[in-house]
N, C-alpha and C positions, 0 to 999 in steps of 0.2 A: 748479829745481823743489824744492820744500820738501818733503824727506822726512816720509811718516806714520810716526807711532811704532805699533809693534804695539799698546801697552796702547788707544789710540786706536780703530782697528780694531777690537777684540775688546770694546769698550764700546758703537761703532756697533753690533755684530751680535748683539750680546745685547740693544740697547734694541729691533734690529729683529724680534728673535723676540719681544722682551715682546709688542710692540704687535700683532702679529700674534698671539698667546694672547689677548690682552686681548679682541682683534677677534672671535675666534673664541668667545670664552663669551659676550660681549653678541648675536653673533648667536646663540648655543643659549641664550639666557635668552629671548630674543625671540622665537625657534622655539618655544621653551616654552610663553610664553604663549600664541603663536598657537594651538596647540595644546589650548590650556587651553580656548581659546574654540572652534574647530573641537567637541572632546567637549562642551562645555556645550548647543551648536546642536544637538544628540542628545540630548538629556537630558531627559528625562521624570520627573515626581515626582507624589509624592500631595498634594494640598494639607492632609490632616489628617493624614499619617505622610510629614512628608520625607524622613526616614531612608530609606524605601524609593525607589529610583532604578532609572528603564531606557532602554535605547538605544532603545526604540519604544513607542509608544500602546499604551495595554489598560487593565484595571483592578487598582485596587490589592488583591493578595492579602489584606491586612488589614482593610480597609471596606468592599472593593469597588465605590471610586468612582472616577470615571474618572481617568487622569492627566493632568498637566496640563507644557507641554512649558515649559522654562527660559529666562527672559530670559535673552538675552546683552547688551543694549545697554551696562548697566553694565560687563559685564567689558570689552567692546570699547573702554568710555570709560578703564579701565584701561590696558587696551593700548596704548592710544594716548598718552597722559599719564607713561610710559614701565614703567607697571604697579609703582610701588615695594613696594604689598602685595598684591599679588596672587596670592603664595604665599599669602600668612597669611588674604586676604579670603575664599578661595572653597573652602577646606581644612574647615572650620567648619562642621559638624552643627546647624542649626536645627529643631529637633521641639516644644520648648516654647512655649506659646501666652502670652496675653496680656501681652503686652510693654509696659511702662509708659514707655519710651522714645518723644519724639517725631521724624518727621524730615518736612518742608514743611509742618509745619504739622498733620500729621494723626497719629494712633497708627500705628506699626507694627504691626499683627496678629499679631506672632510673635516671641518673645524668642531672640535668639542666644546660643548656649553660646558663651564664648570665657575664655582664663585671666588671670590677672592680667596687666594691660600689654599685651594683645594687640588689637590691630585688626582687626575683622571686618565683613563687611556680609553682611546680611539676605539668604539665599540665594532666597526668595519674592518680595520688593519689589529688588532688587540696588541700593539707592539709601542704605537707611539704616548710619550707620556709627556702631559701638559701641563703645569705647576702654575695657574689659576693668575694674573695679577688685578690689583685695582683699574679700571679703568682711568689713561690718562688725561689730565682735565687740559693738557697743551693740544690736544687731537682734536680740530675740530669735525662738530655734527652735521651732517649735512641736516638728515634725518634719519625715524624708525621707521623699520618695515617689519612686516611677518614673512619671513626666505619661503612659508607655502602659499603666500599670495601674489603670486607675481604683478607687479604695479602698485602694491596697495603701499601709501608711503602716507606717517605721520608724523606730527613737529613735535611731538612731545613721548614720552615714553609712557607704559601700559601696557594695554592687552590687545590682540586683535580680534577681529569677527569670532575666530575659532577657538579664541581661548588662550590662544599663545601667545607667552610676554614678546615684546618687541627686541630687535633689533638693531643697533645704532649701525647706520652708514657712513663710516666717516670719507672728508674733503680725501685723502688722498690713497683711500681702497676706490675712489670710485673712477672709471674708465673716463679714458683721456677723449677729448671734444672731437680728436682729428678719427679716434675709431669709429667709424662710419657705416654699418651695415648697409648690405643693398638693401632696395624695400622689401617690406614681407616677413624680412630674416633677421635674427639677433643671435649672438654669441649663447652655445652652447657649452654647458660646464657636465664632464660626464665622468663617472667613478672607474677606475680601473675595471672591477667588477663588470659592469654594464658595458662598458668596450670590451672587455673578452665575449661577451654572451651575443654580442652586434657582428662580433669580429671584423674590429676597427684595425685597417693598416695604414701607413703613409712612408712616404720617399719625398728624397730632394728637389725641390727645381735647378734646374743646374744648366749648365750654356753647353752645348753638343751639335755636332755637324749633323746637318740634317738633309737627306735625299728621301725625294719622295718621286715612287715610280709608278707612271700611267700607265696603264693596262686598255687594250682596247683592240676590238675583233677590225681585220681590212680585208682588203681582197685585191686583186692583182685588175688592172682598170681593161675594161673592155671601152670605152669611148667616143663613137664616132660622132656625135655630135661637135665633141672638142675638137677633133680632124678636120671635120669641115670647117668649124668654126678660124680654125689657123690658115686654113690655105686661103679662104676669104680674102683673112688681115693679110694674109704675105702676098696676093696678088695685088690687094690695093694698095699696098704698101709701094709695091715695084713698079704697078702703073703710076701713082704723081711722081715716082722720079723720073720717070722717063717725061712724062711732062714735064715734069719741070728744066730736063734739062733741052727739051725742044721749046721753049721758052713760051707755051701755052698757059696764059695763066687763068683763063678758064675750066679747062679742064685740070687742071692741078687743084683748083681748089674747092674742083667736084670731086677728084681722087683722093683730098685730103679729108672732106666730110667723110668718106667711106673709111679714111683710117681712121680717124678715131669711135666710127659706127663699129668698125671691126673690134678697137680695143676696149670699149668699153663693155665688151658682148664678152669677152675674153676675162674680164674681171668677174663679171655674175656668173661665169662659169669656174673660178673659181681661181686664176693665175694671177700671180702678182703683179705690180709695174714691175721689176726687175726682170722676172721671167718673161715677158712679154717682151721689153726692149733685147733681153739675150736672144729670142727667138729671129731679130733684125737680121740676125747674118745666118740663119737658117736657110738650106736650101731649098727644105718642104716642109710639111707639118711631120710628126713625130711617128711614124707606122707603130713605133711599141704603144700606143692607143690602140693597136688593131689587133697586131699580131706579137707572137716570140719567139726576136730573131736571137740565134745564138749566137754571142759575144757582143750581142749590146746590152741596153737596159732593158729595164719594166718600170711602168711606175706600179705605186703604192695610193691606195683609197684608204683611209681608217677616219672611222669616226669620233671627234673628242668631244665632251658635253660643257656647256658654256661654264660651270664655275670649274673648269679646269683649264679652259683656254690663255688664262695672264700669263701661267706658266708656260705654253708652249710657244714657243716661236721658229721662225724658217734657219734654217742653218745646226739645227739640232739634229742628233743621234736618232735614229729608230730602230730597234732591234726586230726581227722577225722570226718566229717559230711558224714553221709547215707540218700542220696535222698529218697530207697526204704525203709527206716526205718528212719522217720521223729521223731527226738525229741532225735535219740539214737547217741551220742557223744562218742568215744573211743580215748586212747591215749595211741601212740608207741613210740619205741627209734629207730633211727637207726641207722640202723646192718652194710651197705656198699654203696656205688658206685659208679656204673661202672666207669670202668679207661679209655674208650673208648668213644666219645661223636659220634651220629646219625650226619654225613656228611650232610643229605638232613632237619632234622629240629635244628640243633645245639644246641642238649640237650642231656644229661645223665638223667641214671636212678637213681633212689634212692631205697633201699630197708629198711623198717621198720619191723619188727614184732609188732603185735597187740593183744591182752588181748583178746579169744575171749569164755568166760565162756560156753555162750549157744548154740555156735553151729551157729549164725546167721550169719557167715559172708561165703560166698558161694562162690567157685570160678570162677573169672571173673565177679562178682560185680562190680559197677563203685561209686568210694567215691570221695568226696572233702576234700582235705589235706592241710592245714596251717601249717608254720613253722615262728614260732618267733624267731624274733633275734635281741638281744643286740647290741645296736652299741657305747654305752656307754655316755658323752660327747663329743658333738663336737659343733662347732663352725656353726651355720645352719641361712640358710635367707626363706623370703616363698617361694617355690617354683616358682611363675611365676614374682618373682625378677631376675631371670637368663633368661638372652634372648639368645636363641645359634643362631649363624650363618652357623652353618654348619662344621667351621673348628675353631670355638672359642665360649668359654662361657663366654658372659658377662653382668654386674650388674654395672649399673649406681648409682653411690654415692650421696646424695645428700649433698653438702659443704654450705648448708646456703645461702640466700641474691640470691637467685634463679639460683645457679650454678650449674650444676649438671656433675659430670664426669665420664667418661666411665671405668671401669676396665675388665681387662681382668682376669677370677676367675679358679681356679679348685675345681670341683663340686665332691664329692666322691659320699656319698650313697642317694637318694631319697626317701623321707619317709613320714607317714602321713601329707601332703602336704610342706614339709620345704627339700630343699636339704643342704648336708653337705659341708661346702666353705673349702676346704683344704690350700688355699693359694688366694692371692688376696685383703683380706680386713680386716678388724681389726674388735673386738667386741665393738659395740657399736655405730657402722657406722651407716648411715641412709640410705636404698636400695630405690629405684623405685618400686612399686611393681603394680602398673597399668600406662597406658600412657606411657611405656619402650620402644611401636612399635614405637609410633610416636619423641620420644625420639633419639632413633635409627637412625630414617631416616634423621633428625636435625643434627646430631651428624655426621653423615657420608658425610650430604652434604656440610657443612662448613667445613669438612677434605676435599674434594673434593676443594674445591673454594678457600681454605688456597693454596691447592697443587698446583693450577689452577695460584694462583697469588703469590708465590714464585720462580717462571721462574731466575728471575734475579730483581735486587735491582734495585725499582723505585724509581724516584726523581719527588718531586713534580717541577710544572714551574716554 
């Protein structure tokens, strides 16, 4: 039997203690990460202040929006792959927003702090991976900010009030001179995350035919005022021509003040010039003011309120539904209206005549009258895209990559649920169309907080 040499031995039992250390740190790197991922499965963040983190649900001290609990699948994809950066991926403070990096395809919502040369992923998406470079010295600085002090801007790099190193702004991340907020309001930058929780929607503006239809209660005219008031104008009317043509020109042009005493009585009462010169070859005033003769007219009374009157004018459509006559639809033109609007309900009248063959339409009836109207193409968003304030209409844009900007719009006509954008936005925008309140209050308070901390130019220490 072939003797072992000690040196022999003593090389066996030192490669056998290596491999057993070896064995033993890859299973504590592996315990490690296991471990990394166990704490993450606990891990609660804020989706607008990641920096802050908790072992359980609640809201965040600094927004106070609710938390939101931490993918692990990424890190487990880690784990498993034998986790080569996985100290370096999940060590990494993500707090700054708009991340101009892509990963499948989409923006990252959120930029990773990470240092030269270092690999890091997106502690919010766990999917995007950032490979770290120097910063370029061609880039010019505007200046530093702290991204959780809104307004706070210094000329030199450092730290801010709270501790955190700064920020570089550069010349051409920062928004262009012509984007303009209305007052009050400033572009809002929001995480997928936090528009799902808002439930943020939006649509196109786009150019579509648009009719918008007036609704309004009438009633079938009892009138005698108006009666007398025509037989008046039509007998003065026919006395100065008969002066006139006995060649009395006194009396003619005592029967001519009376015609236009007549016609202008004729106007406050609610008939147009036109209507009033057709009534010249009339042979009486109009009984259907009185009565319902079968196979003539009726007229029509309905009430329209003054910011709907641009729209309506004489020679239009009027349709009519009869409550006490269910099923029976008529349809008039109308003849005039009043030039005078009701002080105490700020509406005019409209008058129609109506087709009334049989006799059914009785006066002082009470009908339902629509009026359609053409408004042609225009330029239209949905209607509860426009958010007013009171003393401004506006509709938040949304620019992609989770930015959304405030515009201040003018709103013409409102219509089967789309109002008409006359100025403010381009076709093809993409609007806000739910989540615009909570949008709004976002939008107003980092105008507030910008306002709050542009006092005067701060320097970092």
């Amino acid at each position: 039997m072939k003797q072992v040499k000690p040196q022999t031995v003593l090389l066996l039992m030192l490669g056998g203690v290596g491999l057993l250390v070896a064995a033993g740190v890859a299973a504590k790197a592996i315990e490690q990460r296991r471990q990394l991922v166990r704490q993450a499965a606990g891990t609660y963040y804020c989706p607008m202040h990641p920096t802050y983190t908790s072992d359980r649900p609640g809201d965040c001290p600094i927004c106070s929006m609710k938390l939101v609990k931490r993918e692990v699948e990424p890190m487990r994809a880690a784990v498993a792959d034998g986790g080569e950066h996985a100290s370096k991926q999940f060590k990494t403070i993500c707090y700054l927003h708009n991340c101009p990096k892509l990963h499948q395809g989409a923006p990252c919502p959120m930029t990773v702090l990470a240092k030269p040369g270092e690999s890091v992923t997106c502690p919010i998406c766990g999917t995007h991976v950032a490979e770290a470079a120097a910063p370029s010295t061609e880039r010019r600085i505007l200046y530093w900010t702290d991204p959780m002090i809104p307004g706070y801007k210094s000329d030199t790099p450092g730290t801010s009030p709270m501790g955190m190193e700064l920020v570089p702004v550069y010349a051409e991340d920062a928004a262009p001179a012509s984007a303009v907020a209305p007052d009050g309001y400033a572009p809002v930058l929001l995480s997928p995350q936090r528009q799902q929780l808002i439930g943020v929607t939006a649509a196109t503006a786009q150019r579509r035919q648009m009719t918008k239809t007036i609704r309004t209660v009438g009633r079938i005219a009892y009138d005698p005022e108006l009666y007398q008031a025509q037989e008046e104008y039509l007998q003065a009317l026919r006395s100065a021509q008969r002066a006139r043509q006995l060649g009395n020109a006194q009396i003619a042009a005592q029967n001519e003040r009376l015609v236009e005493s007549g016609r202008i009585r004729l106007r406050l009462l609610g008939l147009s010039d036109a209507l009033i010169e057709e009534m010249a070859a009339w042979d009486g005033p109009d009984r259907a003011l009185l009565f319902a003769d079968p196979g003539r007219h009726a007229w029509l009374y309905a009430t329209i309120y003054e910011y709907e009157l641009p729209l309506v004018a004489a020679g239009q459509t009027v349709r009519v539904d009869i409550p006490s006559l269910p099923g029976r639809t008529l349809e008039g033109v109308i003849r005039a209206i009043d030039p005078v609007l009701d002080a105490q309900t700020r509406s005019a009248r409209i008058r129609a005549t109506l087709a009334d063959a049989d006799g059914a339409l009785k006066p002082e009836m009470f009908v339902n009258a629509s009026i359609v109207v053409p408004l042609g193409e225009v330029l239209a968003v949905p209607e509860e895209a426009v958010f007013s304030t009171g003393t401004q209409q506006i509709v938040f844009v949304d620019k992609g990559q989770g930015m959304f900007e405030p515009r201040d719009v003018v709103v013409g006509a409102r219509a089967d649920g789309y109002a008409e954008i006359r100025g403010g936005i381009d076709a093809d925008e993409r609007v806000v169309t739910s989540g615009n309140f909570l949008i709004d209050s976002e939008s107003r308070l980092k105008a507030a907080l910008q306002g709050a901390g542009s006092g005067g130019h701060q320097h970092g220490p």
